[in-house]
BADRENZA-747697 format. One record per residue (C-alpha): x, y, z. Coordinates in steps of 0.001 Angstrom, whole numbers, padded with zeros to 6 digits, always signed. Each point is the difference from the previous one (the first is absolute). Layout:
! residues N
XYZ;...
//
This chain:
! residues 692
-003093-000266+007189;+003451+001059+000461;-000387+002205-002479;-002806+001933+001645;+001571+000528+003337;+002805+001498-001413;-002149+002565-001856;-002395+000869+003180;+003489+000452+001946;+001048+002641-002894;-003353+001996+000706;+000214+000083+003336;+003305+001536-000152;-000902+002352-002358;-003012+001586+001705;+002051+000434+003233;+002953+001642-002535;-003167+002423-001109;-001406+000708+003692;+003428+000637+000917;+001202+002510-003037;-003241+001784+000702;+001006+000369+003474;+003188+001397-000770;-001806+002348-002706;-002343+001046+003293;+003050+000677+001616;+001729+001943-002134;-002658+002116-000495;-000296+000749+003615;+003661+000295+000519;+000725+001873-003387;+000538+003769+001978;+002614-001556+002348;+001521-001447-003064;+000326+002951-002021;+002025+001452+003284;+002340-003171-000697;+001786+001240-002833;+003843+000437+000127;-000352+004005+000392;-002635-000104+002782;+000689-003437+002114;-002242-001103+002999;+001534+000632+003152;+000712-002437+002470;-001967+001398+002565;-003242+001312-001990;+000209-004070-000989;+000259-000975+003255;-003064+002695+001194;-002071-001100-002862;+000743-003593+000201;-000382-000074+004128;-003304+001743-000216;-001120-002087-002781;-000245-003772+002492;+001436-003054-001620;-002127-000025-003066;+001478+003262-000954;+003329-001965+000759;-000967-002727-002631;-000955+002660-002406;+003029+001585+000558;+002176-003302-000749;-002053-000241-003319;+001325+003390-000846;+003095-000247+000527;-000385-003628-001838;-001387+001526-003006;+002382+002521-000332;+002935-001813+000066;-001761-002151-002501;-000858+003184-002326;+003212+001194+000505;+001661-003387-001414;-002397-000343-002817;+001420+003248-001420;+003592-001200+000475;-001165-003250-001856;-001394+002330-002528;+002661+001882-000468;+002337-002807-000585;-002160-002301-002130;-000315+003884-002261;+003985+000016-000065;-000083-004005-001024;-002635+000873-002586;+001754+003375-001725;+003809-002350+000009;-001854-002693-001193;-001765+002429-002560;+003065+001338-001548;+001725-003541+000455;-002816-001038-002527;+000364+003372-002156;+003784-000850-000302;-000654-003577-001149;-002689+001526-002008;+002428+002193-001954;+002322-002713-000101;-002725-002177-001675;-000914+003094-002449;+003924+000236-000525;+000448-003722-000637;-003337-000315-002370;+001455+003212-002247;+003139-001384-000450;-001253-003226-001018;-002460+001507-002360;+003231+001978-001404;+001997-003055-000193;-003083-001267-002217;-000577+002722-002241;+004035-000087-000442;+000011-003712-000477;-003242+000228-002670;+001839+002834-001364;+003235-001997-000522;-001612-002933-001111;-001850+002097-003054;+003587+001554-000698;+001769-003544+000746;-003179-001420-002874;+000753+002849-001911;+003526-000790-000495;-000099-003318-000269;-002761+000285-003011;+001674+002668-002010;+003653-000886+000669;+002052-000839-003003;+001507-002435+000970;-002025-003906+000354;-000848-000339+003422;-001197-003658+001030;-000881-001555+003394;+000131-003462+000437;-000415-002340+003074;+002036-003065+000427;-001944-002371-002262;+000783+002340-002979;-003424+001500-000445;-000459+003206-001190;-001856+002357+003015;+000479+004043-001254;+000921+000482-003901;+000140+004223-000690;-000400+001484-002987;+003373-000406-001644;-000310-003418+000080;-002643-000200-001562;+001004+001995-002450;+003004-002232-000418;-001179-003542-000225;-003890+000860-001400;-002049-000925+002885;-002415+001701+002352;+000666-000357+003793;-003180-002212+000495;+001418-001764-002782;+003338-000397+001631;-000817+000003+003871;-000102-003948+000461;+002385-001279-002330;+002932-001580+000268;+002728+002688-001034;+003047-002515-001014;-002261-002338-001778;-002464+002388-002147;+002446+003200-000974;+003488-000869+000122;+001742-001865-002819;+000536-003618+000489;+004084+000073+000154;-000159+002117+002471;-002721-001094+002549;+002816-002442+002038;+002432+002738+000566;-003348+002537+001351;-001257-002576+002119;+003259-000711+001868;+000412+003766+000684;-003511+000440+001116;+000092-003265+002335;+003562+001455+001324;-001418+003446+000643;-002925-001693+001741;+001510-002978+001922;+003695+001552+000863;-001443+003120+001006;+002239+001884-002657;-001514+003411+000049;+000490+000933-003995;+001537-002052-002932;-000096+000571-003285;-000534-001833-003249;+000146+001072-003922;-002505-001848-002353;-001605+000214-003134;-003568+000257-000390;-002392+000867-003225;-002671+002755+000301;-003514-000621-001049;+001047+001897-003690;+002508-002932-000447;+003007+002245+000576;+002691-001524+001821;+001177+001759+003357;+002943-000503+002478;-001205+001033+003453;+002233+000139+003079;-001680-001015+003151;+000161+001609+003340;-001015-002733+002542;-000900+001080+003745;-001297-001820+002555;-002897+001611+001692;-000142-001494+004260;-003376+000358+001531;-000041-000930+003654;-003703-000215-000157;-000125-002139-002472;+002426-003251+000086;+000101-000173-003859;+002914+002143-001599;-000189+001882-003632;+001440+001280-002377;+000206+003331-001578;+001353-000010-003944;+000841+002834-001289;+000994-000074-003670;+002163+002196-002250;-000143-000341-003831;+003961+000446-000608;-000953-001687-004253;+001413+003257-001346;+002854+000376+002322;+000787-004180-000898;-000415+001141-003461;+002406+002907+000232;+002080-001907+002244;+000095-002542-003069;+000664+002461-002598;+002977+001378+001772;+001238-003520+000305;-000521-000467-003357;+001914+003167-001166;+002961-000490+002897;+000541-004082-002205;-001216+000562-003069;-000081+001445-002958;-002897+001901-001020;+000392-000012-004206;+000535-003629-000252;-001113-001407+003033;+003259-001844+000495;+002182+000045+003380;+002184+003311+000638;+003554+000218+000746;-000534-000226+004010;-002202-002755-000592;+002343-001811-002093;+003025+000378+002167;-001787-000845+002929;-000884-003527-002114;+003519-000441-001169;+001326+000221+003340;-002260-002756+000678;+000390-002418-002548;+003989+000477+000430;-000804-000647+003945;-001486-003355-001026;+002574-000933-002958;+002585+000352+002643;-001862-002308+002504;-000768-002988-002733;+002253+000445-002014;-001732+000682-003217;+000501+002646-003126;-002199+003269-000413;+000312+002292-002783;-000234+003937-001058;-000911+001034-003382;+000539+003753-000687;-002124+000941-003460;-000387+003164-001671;-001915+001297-003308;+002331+000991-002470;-000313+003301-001140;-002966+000458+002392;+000266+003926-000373;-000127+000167-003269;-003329-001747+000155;-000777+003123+002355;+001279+002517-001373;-002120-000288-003449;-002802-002261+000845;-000952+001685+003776;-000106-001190+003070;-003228-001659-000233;+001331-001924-002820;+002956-001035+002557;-002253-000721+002661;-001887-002046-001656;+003386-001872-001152;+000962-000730+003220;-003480-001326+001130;+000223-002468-002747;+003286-000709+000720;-000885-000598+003802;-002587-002531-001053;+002193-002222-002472;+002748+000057+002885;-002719-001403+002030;-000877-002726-002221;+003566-000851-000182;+001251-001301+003252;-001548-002118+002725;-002364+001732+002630;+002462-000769+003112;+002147+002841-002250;+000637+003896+000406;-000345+002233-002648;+000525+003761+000577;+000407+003024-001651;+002888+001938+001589;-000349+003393-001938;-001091+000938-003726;+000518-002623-002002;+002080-001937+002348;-001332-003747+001631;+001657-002299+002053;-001482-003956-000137;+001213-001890+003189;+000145-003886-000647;-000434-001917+003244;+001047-003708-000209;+002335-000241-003371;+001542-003085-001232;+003042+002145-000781;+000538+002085-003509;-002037-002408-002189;-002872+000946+001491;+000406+003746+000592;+001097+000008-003850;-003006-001991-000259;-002363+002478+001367;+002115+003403-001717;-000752-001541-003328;-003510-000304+000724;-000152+003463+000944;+002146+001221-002634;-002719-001229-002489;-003325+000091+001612;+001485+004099+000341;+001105+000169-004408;-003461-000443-000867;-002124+002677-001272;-001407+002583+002451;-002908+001982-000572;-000127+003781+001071;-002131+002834-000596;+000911+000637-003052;+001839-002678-001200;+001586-003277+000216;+003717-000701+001587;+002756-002723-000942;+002083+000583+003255;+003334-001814+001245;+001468-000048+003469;+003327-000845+001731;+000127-002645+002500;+002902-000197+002657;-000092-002856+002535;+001768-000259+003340;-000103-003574+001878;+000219-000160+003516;+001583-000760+002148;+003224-000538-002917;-000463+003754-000778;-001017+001936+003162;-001474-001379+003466;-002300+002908+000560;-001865+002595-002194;+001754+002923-000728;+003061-002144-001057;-002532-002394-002050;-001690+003065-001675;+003116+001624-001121;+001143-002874-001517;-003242-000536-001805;+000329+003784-001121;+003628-000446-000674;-000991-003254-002461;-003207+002241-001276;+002317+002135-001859;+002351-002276-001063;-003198-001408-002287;-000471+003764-001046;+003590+000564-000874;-000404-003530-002049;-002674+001580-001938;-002832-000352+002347;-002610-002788-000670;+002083-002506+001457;+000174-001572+003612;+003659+000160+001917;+001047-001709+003424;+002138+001698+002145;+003789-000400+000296;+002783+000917+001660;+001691+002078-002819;-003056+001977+000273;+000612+000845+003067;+003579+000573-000568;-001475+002409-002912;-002320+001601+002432;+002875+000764+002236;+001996+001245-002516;-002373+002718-001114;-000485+000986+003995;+003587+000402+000058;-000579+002213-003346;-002795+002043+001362;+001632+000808+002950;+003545+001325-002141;-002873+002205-002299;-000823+001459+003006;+003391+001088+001036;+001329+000489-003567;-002919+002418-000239;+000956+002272+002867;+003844-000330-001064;-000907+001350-003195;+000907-002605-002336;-002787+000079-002614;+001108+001563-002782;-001743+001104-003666;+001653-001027-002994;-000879+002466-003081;-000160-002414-003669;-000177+002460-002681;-003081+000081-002788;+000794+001366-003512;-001941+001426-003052;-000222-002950-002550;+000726+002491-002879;+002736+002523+001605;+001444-001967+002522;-000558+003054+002304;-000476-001119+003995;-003539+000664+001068;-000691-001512+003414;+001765-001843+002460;-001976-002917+001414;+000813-000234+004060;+001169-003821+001116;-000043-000619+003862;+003274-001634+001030;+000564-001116+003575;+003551+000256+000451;+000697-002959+002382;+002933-000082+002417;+000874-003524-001255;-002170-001532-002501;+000864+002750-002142;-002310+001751-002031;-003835-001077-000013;-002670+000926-002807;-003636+000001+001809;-000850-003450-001227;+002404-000947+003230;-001826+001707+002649;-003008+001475-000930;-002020-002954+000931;+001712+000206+003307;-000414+004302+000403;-003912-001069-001190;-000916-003138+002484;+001598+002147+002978;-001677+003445-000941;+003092+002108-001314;-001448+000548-003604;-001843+003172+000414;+003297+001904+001999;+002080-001841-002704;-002335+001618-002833;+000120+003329+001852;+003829+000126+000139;-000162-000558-003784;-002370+002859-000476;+001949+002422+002251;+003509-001028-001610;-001436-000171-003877;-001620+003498+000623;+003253+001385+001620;+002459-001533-002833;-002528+001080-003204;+000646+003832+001353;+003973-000549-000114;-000417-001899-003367;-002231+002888-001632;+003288+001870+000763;+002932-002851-001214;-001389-000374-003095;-001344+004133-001179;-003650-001995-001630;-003156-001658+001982;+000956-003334+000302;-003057-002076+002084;+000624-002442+002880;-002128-003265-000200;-000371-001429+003322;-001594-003675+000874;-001975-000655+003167;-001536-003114+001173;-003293-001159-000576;-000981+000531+003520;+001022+003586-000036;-002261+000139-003019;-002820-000741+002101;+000738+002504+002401;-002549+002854+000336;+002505+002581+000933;+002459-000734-002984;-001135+003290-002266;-000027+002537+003009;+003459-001635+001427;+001946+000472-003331;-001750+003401-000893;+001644+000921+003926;+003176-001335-001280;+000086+001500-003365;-000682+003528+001817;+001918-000586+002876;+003210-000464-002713;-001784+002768-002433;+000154-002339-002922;-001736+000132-003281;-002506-002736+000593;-000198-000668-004039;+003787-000844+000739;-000976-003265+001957;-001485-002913-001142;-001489-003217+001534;+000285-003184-001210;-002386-003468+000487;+000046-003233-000964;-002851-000785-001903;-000378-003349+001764;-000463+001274+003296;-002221+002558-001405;-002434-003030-001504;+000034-000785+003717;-000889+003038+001668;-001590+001990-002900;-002942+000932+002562;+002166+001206+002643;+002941+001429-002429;-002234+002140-002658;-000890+002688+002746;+003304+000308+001078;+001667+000817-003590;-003336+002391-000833;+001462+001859+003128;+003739+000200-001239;-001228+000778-003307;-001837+003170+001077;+002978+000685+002018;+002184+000222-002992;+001996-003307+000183;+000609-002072-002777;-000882-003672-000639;+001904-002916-001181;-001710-003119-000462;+002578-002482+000377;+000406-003800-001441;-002561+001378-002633;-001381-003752-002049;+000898-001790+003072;-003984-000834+001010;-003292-000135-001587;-001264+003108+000643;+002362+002606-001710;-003184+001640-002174;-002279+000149+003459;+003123+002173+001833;+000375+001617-002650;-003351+001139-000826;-000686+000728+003629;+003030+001684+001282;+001946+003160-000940;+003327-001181-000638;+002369+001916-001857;+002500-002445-001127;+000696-004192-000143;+002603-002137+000196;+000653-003374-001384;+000028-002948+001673;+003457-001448-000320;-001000-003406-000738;-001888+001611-003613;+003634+001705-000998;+001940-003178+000786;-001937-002680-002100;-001310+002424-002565;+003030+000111-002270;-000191-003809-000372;-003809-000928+000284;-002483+001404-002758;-002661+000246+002077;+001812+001458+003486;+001246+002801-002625;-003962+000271-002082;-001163+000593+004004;+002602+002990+000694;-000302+001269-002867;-003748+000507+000897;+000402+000788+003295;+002269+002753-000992;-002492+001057-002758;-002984+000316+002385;+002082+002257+002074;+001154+002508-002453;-003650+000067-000958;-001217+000349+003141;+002433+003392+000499;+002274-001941+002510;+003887+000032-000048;+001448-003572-000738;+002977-000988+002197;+001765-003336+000084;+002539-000787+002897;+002186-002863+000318;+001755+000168-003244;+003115-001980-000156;+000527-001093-003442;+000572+001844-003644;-002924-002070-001420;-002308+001061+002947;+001018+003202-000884;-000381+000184-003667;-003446-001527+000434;-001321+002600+002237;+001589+003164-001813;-001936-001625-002764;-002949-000617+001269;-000750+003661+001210;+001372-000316+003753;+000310+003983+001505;+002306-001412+002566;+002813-001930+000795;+001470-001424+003065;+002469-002812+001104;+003285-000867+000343;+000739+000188-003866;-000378+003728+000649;+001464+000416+003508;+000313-002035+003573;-001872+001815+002727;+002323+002483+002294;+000225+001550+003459;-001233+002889+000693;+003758+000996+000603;+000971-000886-003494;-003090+002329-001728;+001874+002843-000464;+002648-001392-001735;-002123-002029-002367;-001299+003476-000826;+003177+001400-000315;+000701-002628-002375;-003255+000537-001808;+001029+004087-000389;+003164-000826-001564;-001340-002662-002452;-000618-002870+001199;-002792-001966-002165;-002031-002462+001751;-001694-001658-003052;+001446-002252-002003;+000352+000248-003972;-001791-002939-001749;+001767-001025-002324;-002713+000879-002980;-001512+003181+001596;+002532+002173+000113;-001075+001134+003613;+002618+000890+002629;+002145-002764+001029;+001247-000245+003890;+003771+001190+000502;
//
């Protein structure tokens, strides 16, 4: 009911809205010339209104009022108009602006996206062919990204991995506790990176060492942190890293500890014989005549040796033990824990026969000997060096004793050791004072008596232990590296003096000079006498060199290319102590000597013994035969004498003939020998020339 009043009310008010707007429409109509006069350039004057309006009676009045109503209302509406336009166009661009800014704000983001898809395909690509084993784990250990390297490493696909436990199904059992404390300390401490080293075995079975790079991935999005593993396969560099550790401790030949190994050991076991009171011991060994095995079997044969020898010193002492191999054929044996020298003889006599039994080497099969010297500590030396030296010092005490034999240090030795310091240090100065000297011992024709050569004798004229043959310091000059100047001086001075003899005595009379075996095995020997020889413009068929034939059995590999080389250069060659080894046919037969010499110990017993005299006589034969001069020196007695003379010697020498002299008193032995002077005795059944 309510309802429909209110709705008749509405209609009502709307047809009266209608009559009235088409009164007003009427109006304006009838009104519309006076209102085109009502613009701002033409406006209504106040009287014609007033005239028109007075003439027109009240209604026109009304009308009038509408007018003016309506205009005011036009006039407004196009104000309204206007502003609501100047709303609209600020509100337009207002809405362009945040238009843009949308259009601005959507590009970017769709940049950000292609940038962020295009990262994550590089980010996928780099994680799948990186080199390096990259692994993401969350904090229950489960695998969630495995790239390609990793599988390639441990064998399994990613959907095989993704899932699994890491610690528990690819790393190595003894090392899963030490992994799983890093991981839960990157992940519960908040430690940003840690990282581990383990060992792990790849799906071929080959064992790998892989160094782990942990980081701990923070997402604030998600509560749950990771971890990012990143793995680098360092097996070779652990393998290299080995190998150089091996080579800076040990020894590569024999696989025995090295000198810095050993001394670092030695210091040790001293440290803790000091602190409880207990004995350690150094054994210092050597292979006798080690070089010789060298020198004519080859170094393979003496590698080979030593490997064997390695082994059996192995065998021979207790595992808690250090053996090492110092240099060559040098090893050093350090006893920890000795009851004193019972047991470190003991344990040296053990070695000393475990090392005599037979060795086979390419080629053939060895009966070797060594030299044992012991040192005790801490009764002889409280730390290495000093325990070494008298280990050393005690080593070739057993090798002066005739080697094979086992020697504990003493005090005399060290007494003797200081002694020959003391020696090697007045060589040195007695060198550049001048006081080596050459003695000159005369060698005469067998049959004429005539003097043929003079055989040069070092001498060192000593301030005051008088005067020294070499046998007193050329051990010394040879352990402290004077041999080869030594052997040089005696080159330069032989050379020098064989000129001024060539003049004494009016006929070629050679100089026979003796060098040591080292020098022998020097390469430059030929070219440094030929220099010498022209340097002094001798006749080099004037000199002659002279070797023991002993040494030469020990260095015939070394030695034989040497004396080729003087050969071609002229020289002559003496083999000296000729019968003296086993192999006088082999030197002879291989080597171009022109002339032998006796041993001495032949020409002493072989006017007594039957058989000493049957072997000179033979040797002496085979020379002659062989086209070689015969020369025996050393002759002291008549019966010596006779038996040589008879037995077809070339050569005599010794002081039955004539004591060696100074190179001051040469000219007037050959003075002596121009005015008469005979040299050679007369036998007393030969009629040869007797001495005066």
């Amino acid at each position: 009911m309510e309802k429909t009043r209110s709705t008749e009310t509405r209609e009502r008010w709307l047809a009266i809205l209608a009559d009235s707007l088409v009164s007003l429409v009427i109006l304006a109509l009838a009104l519309s010339p006076l209102l085109l006069l009502t613009t701002p350039e033409v406006p209504i004057g106040r009287e014609a209104m007033i005239r028109f309006f007075g003439s027109a009676g009240p209604a026109m009045l009304v009308l009038a009022g509408t007018f003016v109503y309506v205009r005011d209302l036009l006039r407004e509406r196009r104000r309204i108009e206007t502003r609501l336009e100047d709303v609209v166009e600020e509100r337009t661009r207002e809405l362009q602006a945040i238009n843009q800014e949308l259009r601005d704000e959507i590009f970017v983001r769709q940049q950000a996206e292609r940038s962020f898809r295009r990262s994550s395909r590089h980010f996928r690509a780099l994680f799948d062919t990186a080199a390096s084993p990259i692994i993401l784990i969350d904090s229950s250990f489960r695998i969630r990204q495995w790239n390609a390297s990793a599988e390639a490493l441990f064998g399994y696909s990613r959907d095989e991995a993704v899932g699994r436990n890491l610690v528990e199904t690819f790393i190595p059992e003894e090392y899963r506790d030490e992994m799983s404390w890093k991981i839960l300390k990157t992940l519960g401490a908040g430690q940003l990176q840690e990282t581990l080293e383990t060992g792990i075995q790849g799906y071929d079975g080959t064992d790998h060492i892989v160094l782990w790079n942990l980081n701990l991935l923070q997402d604030e999005e998600d509560e749950q942190n990771q971890l990012i593993l990143i793995g680098q396969n360092i097996s070779e560099i652990r393998r290299t890293q080995d190998q150089l550790h091996y080579l800076a401790h040990f020894d590569v030949l024999t696989d025995t500890a090295n000198r810095r190994l050993f001394e670092d050991r030695c210091q040790r076991a001293l440290a803790s014989a000091s602190r409880h009171g207990h004995h350690c011991a150094l054994i210092a060994l050597d292979v006798d005549h080690f070089k010789r095995i060298n020198d004519t079997l080859g170094h393979d044969a003496g590698d080979a040796l030593l490997k064997t020898l390695s082994r059996r010193l192995k065998d021979s002492v207790r595992e808690e033990d250090t053996i090492a191999r110092l240099g060559g054929d040098e090893f050093a044996v350090l006893l920890h824990h000795v009851s004193g020298a019972d047991g470190c003889e003991k344990v040296a006599r053990s070695i000393l026969e475990a090392l005599t039994e037979p060795v086979s080497v390419p080629g053939s099969e060895l009966v070797i000997t060594s030299s044992i010297g012991i040192a005790l500590a801490p009764d002889d030396g409280s730390h290495y060096e000093q325990l070494l030296k008298n280990a050393d010092m005690a080593m070739y005490r057993a090798k002066k004793a005739g080697r094979n034999n086992i020697q504990f240090f003493s005090e005399d030795m060290n007494q003797e050791m200081q002694r020959l310091m003391s020696l090697e240090q007045e060589l040195r100065a007695g060198i550049r004072a001048g006081e080596l000297q050459l003695h000159y011992q005369p060698v005469l024709d067998a049959r004429s008596g005539q003097l043929v050569a003079l055989e040069s004798l070092l001498r060192w004229n000593h301030p005051t232990r008088g005067l020294l043959t070499p046998a007193d310091f050329l051990e010394v000059a040879e352990q402290s590296g004077q041999l080869h100047a030594i052997g040089q001086w005696i080159c330069n001075n032989a050379c020098l003096q064989a000129r001024a003899i060539q003049a004494m005595s009016g006929t070629p009379v050679r100089i026979s000079i003796n060098l040591s075996s080292r020098q022998y095995n020097h390469p430059g020997l030929a070219e440094e006498l030929s220099q010498t020889i022209a340097e002094t413009r001798l006749d080099p068929s004037l000199l002659m060199v002279e070797i023991d034939e002993r040494i030469l059995a020990e260095r015939l590999g070394e030695t034989a290319t040497v004396l080729h080389s003087l050969k071609k250069k002229g020289i002559g060659l003496v083999l000296d102590r000729f019968g003296s080894g086993l192999s006088s046919l082999t030197l002879l037969r291989e080597l171009p000597f022109d002339q032998v010499k006796i041993d001495p110990p032949l020409m002493q017993w072989a006017p007594q013994d039957e058989n000493t005299a049957a072997i000179t006589h033979t040797l002496i034969s085979l020379a002659r035969q062989l086209n070689l001069k015969v020369a025996a020196a050393g002759v002291e007695t008549e019966e010596q004498d006779r038996f040589l003379r008879q037995s077809g010697c070339h050569m005599l020498q010794g002081h039955r003939f004539c004591y060696p002299v100074t190179s001051e008193e040469l000219p007037e032995l050959f003075a002596e020998l121009r005015e008469g002077r005979e040299l050679l005795p007369v036998l007393p059944d030969t009629g040869t020339i007797r001495n005066r």
